[in-house]
N, C-alpha and C positions, 0 to 999 in steps of 0.2 A: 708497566709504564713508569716504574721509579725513576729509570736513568733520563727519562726525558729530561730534568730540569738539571742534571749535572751536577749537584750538591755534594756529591761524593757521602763518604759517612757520617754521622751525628753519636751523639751520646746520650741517645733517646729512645723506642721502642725499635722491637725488630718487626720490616714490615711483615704485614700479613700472610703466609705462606702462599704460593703462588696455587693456580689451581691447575688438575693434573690436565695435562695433551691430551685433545681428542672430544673433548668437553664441550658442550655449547659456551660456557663462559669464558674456556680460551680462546676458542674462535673469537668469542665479542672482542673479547682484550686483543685479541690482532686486529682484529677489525678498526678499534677503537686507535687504538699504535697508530694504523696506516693513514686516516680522517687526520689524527693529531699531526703528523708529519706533514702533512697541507697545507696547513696554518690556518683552516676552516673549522674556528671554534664551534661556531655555529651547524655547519655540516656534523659537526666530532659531536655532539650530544645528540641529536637527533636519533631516533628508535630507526634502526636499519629495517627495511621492510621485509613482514613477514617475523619477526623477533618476538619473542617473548619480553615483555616490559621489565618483570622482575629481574631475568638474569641480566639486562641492560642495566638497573638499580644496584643488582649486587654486583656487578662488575666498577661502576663508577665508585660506589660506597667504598670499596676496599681501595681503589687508586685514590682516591679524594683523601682518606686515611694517609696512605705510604708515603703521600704528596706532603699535606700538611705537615705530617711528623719530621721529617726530612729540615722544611723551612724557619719551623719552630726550634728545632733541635741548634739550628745556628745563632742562635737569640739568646739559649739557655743561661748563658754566662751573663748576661745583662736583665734579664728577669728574677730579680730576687728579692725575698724577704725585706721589708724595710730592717727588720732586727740584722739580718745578715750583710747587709748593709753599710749598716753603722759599726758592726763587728772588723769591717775590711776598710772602713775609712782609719783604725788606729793602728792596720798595719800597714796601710799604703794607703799617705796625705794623697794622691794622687787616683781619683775612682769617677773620673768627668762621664766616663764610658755606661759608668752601671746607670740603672736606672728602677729605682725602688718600685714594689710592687706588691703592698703590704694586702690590695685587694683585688678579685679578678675584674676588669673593668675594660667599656671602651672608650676612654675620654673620661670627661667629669659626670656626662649626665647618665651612664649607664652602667651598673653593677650587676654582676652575674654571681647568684648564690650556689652551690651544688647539692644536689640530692640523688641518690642511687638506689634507697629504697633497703640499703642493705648495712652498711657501717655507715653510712648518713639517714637515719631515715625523714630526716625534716629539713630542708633549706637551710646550709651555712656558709657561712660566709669566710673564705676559705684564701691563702695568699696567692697570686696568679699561678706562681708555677706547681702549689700542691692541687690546684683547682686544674689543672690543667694534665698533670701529674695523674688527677682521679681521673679526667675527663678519658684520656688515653687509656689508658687501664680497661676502665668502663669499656669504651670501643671497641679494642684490641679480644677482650673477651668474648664480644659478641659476635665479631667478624668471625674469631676460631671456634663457633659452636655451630659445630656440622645441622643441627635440628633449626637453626633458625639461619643460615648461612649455607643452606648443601652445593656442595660442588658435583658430586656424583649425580651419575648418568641416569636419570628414571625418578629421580628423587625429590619430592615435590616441597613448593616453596610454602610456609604456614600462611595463613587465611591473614595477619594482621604485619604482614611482611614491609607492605609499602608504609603501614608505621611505624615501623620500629626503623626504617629507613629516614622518615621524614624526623624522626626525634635526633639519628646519628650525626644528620646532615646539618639541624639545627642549631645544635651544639658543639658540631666543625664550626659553624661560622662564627662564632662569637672566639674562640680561637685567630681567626685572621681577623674580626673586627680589632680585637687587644692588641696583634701585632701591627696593624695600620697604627690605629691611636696613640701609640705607646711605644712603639720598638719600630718606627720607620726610620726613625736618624740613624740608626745600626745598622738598618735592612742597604741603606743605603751605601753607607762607610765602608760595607763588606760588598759595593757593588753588588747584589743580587737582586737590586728590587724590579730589575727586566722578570728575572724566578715567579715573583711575589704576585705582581700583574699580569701575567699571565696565569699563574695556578690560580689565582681568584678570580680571574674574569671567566674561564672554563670552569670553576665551579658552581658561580653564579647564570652564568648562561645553562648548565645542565638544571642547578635548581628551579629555576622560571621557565624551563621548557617544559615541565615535569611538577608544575605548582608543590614544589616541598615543600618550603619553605614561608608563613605567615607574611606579610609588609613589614607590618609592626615590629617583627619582631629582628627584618635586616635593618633597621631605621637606621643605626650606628654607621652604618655602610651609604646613606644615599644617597650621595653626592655621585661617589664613584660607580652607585650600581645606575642612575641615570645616566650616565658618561658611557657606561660600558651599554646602553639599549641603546642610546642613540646613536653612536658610532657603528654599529649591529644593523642599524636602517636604514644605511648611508653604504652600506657592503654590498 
């Protein structure tokens, strides 16, 4: 489902390898294609009857990925280093464009630390796009590990599946929180932010179908995630 949003290529992660013909999870991913092209967001997340939940999880997990990476990947040039910055204001007076990002945040009242348990192992505080940089990485590795991500046929999904789901998906959203708060004058200027609202409101709609995701912890978001329920009840 990458080409749904038309963004053509980025200078950012390669998506996730597709899964092979024949599959339950390709089927879903057609499945899911054809719901999408309806324009029934709401229908499009929904558990098809008769489905296995996880490969519905792993099928969304991996698009919600290739989707975001894609969006973010056109911002990359305008999220940077405050030092990096200040490096390209003394070679061009002219940087109205950039937009400093010494920390990963969404707004003023929220800061996102990174921890991975492996070369971070304690919460730090890291600049958005190297925080973003690890988040992708992080993901990207998880998606490609057959034992926690199988695509083959017979092959069952681990016991703590729908959390290592609800952790991926948690810290997808703090990604599109940062680019709301912080990179929508861009999202704009580059005309895509039809892209932007769309890929978050389908991912918000599949999170709340599916309780991923804490309150608390989309606050960043709740103007827009109230917007997108009520408009959703009025359908």
């Amino acid at each position: 489902m990458s080409s749904f949003f038309g963004l053509g290529k980025t200078r950012t992660f390669k998506p996730r390898k597709d899964v092979p013909e024949g599959t339950k999870q390709y089927q879903l991913r057609k499945y899911a294609e054809a719901t999408l092209g309806s324009g029934n967001l709401r229908l499009a997340v929904q558990l098809p009857e008769g489905e296995d939940v996880n490969e519905w999880l792993a099928v969304h997990a991996v698009d919600f990925f290739n989707h975001l990476n894609m969006l973010y990947g056109t911002v990359t040039e305008f999220c940077t280093p405050q030092e990096v910055c200040q490096r390209l204001v003394l070679i061009q007076p002219v940087v109205d464009s950039m937009r400093q990002c010494p920390i990963m945040s969404a707004g003023p009242r929220y800061e996102y630390l990174w921890e991975d348990g492996i070369k971070y192992k304690k919460p730090t505080k890291l600049p958005a796009p190297e925080y973003v940089d690890a988040l992708m990485n992080w993901t990207q590795n998880i998606l490609d590990d057959e034992n926690v991500f199988p695509n083959k046929i017979g092959v069952p999904f681990p016991r703590n599946f729908r959390d290592t789901v609800r952790t991926i998906v948690r810290r997808l959203f703090r990604v599109y929180a940062h680019i709301y708060s912080n990179h929508f004058d861009q999202i704009c200027a580059l005309g895509i932010e039809a892209h932007l609202n769309t890929s978050y409101r389908h991912f918000f709609l599949f999170i709340n179908e599916f309780d991923l995701v804490e309150k608390k912890e989309l606050a960043p978001l709740d103007e827009l995630n109230d917007a997108i329920l009520a408009e959703d009840k009025t359908r």
